[in-house]
C-alpha positions in Angstrom: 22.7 -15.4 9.2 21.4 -18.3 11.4 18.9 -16.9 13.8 19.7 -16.1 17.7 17.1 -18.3 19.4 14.6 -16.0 21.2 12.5 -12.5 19.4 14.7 -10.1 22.1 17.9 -11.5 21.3 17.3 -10.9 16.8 16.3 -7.9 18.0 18.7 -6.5 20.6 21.8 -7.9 18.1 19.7 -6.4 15.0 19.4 -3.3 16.6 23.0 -3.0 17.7 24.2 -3.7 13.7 21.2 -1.1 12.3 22.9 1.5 15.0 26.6 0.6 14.1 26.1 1.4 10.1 28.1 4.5 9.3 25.7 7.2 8.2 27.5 7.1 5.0 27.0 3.6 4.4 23.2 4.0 5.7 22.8 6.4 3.2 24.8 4.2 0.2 22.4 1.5 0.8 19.1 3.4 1.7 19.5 4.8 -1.7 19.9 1.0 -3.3 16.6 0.1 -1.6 14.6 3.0 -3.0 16.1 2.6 -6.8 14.7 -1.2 -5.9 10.9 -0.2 -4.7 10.3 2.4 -7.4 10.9 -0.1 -10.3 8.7 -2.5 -8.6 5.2 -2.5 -10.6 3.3 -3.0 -7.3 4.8 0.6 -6.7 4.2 2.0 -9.9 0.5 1.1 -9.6 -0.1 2.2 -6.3 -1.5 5.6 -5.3 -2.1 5.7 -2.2 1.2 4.9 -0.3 2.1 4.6 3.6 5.8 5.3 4.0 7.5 5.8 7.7 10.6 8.4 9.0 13.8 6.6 9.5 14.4 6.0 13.5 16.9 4.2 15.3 19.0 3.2 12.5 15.7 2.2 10.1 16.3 2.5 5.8 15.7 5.9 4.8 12.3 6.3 2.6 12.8 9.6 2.3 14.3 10.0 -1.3 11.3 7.7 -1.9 8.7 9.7 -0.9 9.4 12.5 -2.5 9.7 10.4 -5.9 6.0 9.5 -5.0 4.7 12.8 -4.2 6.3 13.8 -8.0 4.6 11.2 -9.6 1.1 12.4 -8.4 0.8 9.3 -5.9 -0.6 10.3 -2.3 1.7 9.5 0.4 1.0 8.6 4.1 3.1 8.4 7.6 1.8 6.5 10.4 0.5 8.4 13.7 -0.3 7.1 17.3 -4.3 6.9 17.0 -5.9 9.1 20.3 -9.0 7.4 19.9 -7.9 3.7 19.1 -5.6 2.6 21.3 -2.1 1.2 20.1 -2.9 1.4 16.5 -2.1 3.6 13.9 -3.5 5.6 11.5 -2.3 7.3 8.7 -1.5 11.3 7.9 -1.3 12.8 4.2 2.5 14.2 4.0 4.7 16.0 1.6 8.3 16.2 2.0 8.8 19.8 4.2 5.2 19.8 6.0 5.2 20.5 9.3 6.0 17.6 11.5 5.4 16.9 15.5 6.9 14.1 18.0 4.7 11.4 19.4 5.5 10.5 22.7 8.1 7.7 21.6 10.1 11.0 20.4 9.0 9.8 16.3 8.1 12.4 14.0 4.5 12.6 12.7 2.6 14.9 10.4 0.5 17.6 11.9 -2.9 17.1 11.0 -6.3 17.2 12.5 -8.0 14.0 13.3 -10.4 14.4 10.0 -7.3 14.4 7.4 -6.4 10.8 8.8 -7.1 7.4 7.0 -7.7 4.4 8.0 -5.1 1.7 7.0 -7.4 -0.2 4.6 -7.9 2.6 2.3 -4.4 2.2 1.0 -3.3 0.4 -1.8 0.4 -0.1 -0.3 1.9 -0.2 3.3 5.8 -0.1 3.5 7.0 -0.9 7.1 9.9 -0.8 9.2 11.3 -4.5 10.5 13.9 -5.2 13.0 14.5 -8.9 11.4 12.9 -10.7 8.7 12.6 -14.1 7.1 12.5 -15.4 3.6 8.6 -16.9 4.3 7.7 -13.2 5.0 7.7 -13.2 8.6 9.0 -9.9 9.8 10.2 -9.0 14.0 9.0 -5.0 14.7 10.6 -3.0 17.5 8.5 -4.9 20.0 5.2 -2.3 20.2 2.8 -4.4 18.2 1.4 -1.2 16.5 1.6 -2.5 12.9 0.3 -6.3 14.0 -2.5 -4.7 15.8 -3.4 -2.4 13.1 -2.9 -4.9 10.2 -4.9 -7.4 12.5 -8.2 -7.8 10.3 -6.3 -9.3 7.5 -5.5 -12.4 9.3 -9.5 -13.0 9.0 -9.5 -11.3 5.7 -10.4 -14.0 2.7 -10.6 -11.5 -0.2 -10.5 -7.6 -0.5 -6.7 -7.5 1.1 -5.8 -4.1 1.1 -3.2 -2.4 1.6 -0.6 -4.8 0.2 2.3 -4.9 2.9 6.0 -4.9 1.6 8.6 -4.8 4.5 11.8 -2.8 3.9 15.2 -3.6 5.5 19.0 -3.9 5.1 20.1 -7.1 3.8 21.7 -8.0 6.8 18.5 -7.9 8.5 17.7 -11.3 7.2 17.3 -14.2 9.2 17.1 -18.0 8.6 13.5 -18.3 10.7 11.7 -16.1 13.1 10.0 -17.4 15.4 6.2 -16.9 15.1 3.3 -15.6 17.3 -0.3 -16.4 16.4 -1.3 -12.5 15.9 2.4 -12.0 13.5 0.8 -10.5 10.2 3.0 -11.6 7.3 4.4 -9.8 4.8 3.6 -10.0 1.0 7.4 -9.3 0.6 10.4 -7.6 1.4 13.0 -5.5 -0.1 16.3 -4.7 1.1 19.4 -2.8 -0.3 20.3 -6.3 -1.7 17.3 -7.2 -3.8 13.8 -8.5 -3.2 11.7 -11.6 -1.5 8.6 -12.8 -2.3 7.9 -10.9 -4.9 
C-alpha cells in the first residue's frame, strides 16, 4: 500500500483496518504469524523472550507464549515503569497468572518491583506496530514507550541485546514511514504473510 503522507494519518487509517478485522479472521491470521515466529531460529535460540497482550486490534501472541513457556524459555510482558518514567520494563508471565490494568486499561502481570527486568537482559523483544516498512522502520500507537526504552541502542556499537522483531498483519505494510531521529529500527518483522529482514 502506498503510504498516507503524515505518522497520524498511517496510523488513524491503520487503526481503523486492525479494528475492522473480524475476530475470526484476527484469529485465522494471528495463528499464521505464530506458526511463522516459532520456526524462526532466532526464536528457537532465544530464552529469554518479551511478548505483549493483544489491544486494540494488535496480533495475538498468546498461542505463542504459551509454546514458549513449554519449551522451557522465560517469557516477559512489558509494564508502565513507577520509577522510570514512560519506559517499560518487563514482568516474568505464564499463561493464567494473575494480571492487573495499567492506567491505559492494558493488562500487566502482577509482580513486585524486584521480579522485573530490565529490557537489555533479554535475548528477544517482540513488539506491537501500528505500520511498518520494508527497511525496518516501524509507527507505535503514538506513546513512545518502546522508542524511549530501546533508546540506548541507537548509541549501542556492539553488545545489542535484545534483538527486536516487530509483529503485524500484512496489511500493516507500508511503502515508507516517515522517520524521527529517536525511531529505533527493527531487526525485522513478521506478519501473517511471511517475514522481512530476516
Amino acid at each position: 500500500m502506498t503510504a498516507p503522507q503524515s505518522r497520524s494519518d498511517i496510523r488513524r487509517l491503520m487503526r481503523e483496518r486492525r479494528r475492522k478485522l473480524p475476530p475470526r479472521e484476527q484469529q485465522r491470521r494471528s495463528m499464521a504469524l505464530n506458526r511463522h515466529l516459532a520456526r524462526l531460529s532466532l526464536f528457537l535460540r532465544s530464552r529469554h523472550i518479551a511478548f505483549y497482550l493483544p489491544n486494540d486490534g494488535e496480533v495475538d501472541l498468546r498461542p505463542l507464549i504459551a509454546q514458549a513457556c513449554a519449551m522451557g524459555k522465560r517469557c516477559y510482558l512489558p509494564v508502565l515503569s513507577p520509577i522510570y518514567h514512560n519506559r517499560l520494563w518487563f514482568a516474568p508471565y505464564a499463561p493464567g497468572e494473575h494480571l492487573l490494568l495499567n492506567r491505559f486499561a492494558i493488562p500487566e502481570p502482577a509482580h513486585n518491583w524486584s521480579a522485573m527486568r530490565p529490557v537489555w537482559t533479554l535475548d528477544l523483544l517482540l513488539t506491537p506496530l501500528v505500520a511498518f516498512d520494508e527497511q525496518g522502520n516501524r509507527l507505535g500507537m503514538g506513546g513512545g514507550y518502546y522508542d524511549r526504552t530501546l533508546a540506548y541502542l541507537g548509541r549501542r556499537k556492539h553488545w545489542n541485546k535484545p534483538r527486536l522483531l516487530g509483529t503485524a498483519y500484512e496489511f500493516q505494510k507500508v511503502e515508507s514511514l516517515p522517520c524521527e531521529p529517536w525511531d529505533i529500527p527493527l531487526e525485522g518483522i513478521v506478519t501473517d504473510e511471511g517475514r522481512y529482514g530476516l
